[in-house]
C-alpha positions in Angstrom: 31.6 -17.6 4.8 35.2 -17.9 6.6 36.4 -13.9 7.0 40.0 -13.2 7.5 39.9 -10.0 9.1 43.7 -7.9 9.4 45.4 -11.0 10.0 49.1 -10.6 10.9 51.2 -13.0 12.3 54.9 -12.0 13.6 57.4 -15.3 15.0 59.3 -15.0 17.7 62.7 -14.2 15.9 60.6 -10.9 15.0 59.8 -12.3 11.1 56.5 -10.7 9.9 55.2 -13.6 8.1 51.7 -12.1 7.4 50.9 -8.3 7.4 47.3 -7.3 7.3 45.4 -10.1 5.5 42.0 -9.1 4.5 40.3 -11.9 2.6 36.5 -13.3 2.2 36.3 -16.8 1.4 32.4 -18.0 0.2 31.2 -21.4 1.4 31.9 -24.4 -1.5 34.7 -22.3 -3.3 37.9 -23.4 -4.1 40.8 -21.5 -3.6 44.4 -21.9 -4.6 47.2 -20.1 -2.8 50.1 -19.0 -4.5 53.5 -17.5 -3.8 57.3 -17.8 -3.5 58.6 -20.6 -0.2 58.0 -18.0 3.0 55.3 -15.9 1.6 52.9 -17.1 3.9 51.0 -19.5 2.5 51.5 -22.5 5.3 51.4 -19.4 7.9 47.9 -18.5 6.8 46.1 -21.9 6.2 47.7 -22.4 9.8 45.9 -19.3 11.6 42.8 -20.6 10.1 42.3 -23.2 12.2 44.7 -21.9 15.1 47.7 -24.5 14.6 49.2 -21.1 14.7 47.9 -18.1 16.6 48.0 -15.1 14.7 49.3 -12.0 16.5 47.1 -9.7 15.6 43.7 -9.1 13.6 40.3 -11.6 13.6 39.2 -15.3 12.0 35.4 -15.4 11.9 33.9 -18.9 10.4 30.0 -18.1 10.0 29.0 -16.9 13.4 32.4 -18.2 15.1 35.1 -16.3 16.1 38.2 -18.5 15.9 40.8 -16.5 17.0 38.8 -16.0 20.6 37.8 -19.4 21.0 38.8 -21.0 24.2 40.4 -24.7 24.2 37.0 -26.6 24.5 35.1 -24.7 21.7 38.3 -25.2 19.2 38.5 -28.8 19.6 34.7 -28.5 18.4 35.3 -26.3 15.7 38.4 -28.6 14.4 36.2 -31.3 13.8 35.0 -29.7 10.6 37.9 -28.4 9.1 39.9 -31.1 7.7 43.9 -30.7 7.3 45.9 -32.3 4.6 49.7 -31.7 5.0 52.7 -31.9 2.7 54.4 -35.2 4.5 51.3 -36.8 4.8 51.4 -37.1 8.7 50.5 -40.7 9.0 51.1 -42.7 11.3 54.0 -45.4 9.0 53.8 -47.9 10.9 49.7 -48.6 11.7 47.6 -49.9 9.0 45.9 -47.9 6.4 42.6 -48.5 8.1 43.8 -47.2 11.7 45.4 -43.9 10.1 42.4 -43.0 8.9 40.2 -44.0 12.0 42.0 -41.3 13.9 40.7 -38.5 11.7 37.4 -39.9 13.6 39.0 -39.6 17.5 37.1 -36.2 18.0 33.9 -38.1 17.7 34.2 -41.2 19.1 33.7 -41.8 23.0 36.8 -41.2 24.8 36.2 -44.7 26.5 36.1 -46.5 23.6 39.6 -44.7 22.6 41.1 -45.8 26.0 40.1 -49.7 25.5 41.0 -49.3 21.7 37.8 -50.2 20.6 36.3 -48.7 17.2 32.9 -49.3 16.6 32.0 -51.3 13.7 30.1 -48.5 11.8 33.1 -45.9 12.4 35.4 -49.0 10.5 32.8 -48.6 7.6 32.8 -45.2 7.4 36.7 -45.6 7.1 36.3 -48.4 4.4 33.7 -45.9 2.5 36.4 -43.1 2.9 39.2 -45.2 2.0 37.2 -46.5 -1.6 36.4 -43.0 -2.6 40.0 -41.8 -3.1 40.4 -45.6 -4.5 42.7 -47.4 -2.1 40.6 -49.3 0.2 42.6 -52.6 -1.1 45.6 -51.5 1.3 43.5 -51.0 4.2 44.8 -53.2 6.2 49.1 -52.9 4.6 51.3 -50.5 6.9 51.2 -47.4 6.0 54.9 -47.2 5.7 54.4 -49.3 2.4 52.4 -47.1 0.3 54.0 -45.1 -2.4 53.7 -41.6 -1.6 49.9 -40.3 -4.0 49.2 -43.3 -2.1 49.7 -42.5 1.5 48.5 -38.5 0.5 45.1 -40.5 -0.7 45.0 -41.7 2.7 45.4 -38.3 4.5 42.4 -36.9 2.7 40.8 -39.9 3.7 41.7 -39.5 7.2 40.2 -35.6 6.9 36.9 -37.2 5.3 36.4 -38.7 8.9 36.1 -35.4 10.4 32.6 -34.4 7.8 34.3 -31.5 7.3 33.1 -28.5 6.0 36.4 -26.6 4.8 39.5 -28.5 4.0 43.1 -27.1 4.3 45.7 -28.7 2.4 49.1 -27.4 2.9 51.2 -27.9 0.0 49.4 -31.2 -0.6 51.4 -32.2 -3.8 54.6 -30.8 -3.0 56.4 -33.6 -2.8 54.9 -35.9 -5.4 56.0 -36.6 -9.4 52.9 -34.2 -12.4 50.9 -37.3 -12.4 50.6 -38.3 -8.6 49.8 -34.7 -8.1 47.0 -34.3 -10.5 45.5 -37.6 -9.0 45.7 -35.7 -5.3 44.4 -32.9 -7.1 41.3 -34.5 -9.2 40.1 -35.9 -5.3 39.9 -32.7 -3.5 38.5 -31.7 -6.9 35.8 -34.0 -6.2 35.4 -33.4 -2.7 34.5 -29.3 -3.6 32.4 -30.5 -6.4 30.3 -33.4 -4.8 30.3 -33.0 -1.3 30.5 -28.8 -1.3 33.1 -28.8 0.9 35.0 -25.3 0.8 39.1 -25.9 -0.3 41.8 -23.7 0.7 44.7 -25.6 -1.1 48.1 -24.0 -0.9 50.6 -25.0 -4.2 53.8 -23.5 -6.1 52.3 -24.6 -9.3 50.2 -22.2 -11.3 49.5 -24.3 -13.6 47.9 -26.6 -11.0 45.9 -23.2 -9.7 44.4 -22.6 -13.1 43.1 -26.6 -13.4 41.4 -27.0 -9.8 40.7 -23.8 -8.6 38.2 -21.1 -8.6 40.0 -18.4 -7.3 43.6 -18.0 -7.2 45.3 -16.3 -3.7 48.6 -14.6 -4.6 50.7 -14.0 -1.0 54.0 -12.2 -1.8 56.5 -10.9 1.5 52.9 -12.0 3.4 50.8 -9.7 1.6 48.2 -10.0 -0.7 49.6 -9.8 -4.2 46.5 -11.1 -6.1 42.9 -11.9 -5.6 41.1 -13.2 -8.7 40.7 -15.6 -11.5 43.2 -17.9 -12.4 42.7 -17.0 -16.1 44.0 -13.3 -14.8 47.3 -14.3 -14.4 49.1 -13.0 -17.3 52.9 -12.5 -17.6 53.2 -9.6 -16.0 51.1 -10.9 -13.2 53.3 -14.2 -12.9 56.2 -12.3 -12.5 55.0 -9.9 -9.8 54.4 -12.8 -7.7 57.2 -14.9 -8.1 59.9 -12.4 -9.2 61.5 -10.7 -12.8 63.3 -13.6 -13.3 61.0 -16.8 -12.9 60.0 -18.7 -15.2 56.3 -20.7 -15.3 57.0 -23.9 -15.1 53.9 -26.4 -16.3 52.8 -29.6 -14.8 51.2 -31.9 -17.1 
């Protein structure tokens, strides 16, 4: 169970980009969060695993209190929560193959890192990573030549290193064409379904939040707006979240 407990989170410049988040997230669920650019969406899947520090309030993971662990115990507790980001994060010019190697630096012995030695069963467990989201062909083409589903395939294989038990992906198909992004989509799909691994996935698409998800997070001005069932959103719901005037735009 990952508890977000009065979560706030004020920047520097004084903007409140999350006021008072109270949610309960069950292991091996997958949840879809919603809202308008600068809700709070990236904010909040950012506090979870303490890329961001919130300002105020408490992130408990099972019997671990994120928010008050010290440097050592989060590079531990990082291991198993993967992170999927919008531009991919890869390494363009390394191979396929070595991107997703480095999803596997927090368990490999730091000597072996310095003499740039990977073992040959951590390369098969890279090869086994890369042929479940279907692209271990290009392991060894530069990253920098994949289409874009294509190099977003190898960030979630990257985070597949890590064994991860909760997987963040922040605005994961943002930046990909409707059927790229239900490819992306169908593989963390997979990843909730087969391996149980719990998905926070942060999209602008509802229409993409009522095909994957099980629950649907609305965040609005970095509140919560909605909690529930993506078959709950009617009209008037929609427009709540994203304003009087917007219209639901579907990705097919």
């Amino acid at each position: 169970m990952l508890k977000i407990e009065n979560v706030s989170k004020i920047y520097e410049n004084g903007f409140q980009a999350l006021d008072n988040i109270n949610l309960e997230i069950p292991d091996g669920q997958f949840v879809a969060i919603i809202g308008l650019s600068g809700s709070g969406k990236s904010t909040l899947l950012r506090c979870i695993n303490r890329l961001i520090d919130p300002t105020g309030g408490r992130i408990i993971w099972g019997d671990i209190d994120i928010t008050a662990a010290a440097d050592d115990e989060l590079r531990l507790i990082r291991r198993r929560i993967g992170m999927i980001f919008q531009q991919f994060n890869l390494v363009k010019r390394s191979s396929v193959l070595t991107n997703v190697l480095c999803g596997r630096l927090g368990y490999i012995n730091p000597v072996f890192s310095l003499a740039n030695y990977v073992p040959p069963s951590e390369k098969e467990r890279a090869m086994a990573a890369l042929k479940r989201v279907g692209i271990a062909e290009k392991a060894y083409n530069r990253a920098s030549s994949l289409s874009g589903g294509q190099q977003q395939r190898v960030g979630i294989a990257r985070a597949l290193m890590q064994e991860p038990d909760l997987m963040l992906a922040d605005e994961p198909v943002a930046s990909l064409d409707p059927a790229t992004s239900h490819s992306v989509m169908r593989y963390l799909e997979l990843l909730n379904k087969e391996d149980g691994i719990t998905i926070l996935c942060s999209l602008h698409f509802l229409s993409l939040a009522r095909a994957y998800s099980d629950r649907v997070i609305a965040l609005k001005d970095g509140r919560v707006e909605f909690d529930g069932l993506p078959s709950e959103i009617d009209n008037e719901r929609f427009r709540q979240i994203y304003g009087e005037d917007a219209v639901e735009v579907e990705i097919h």
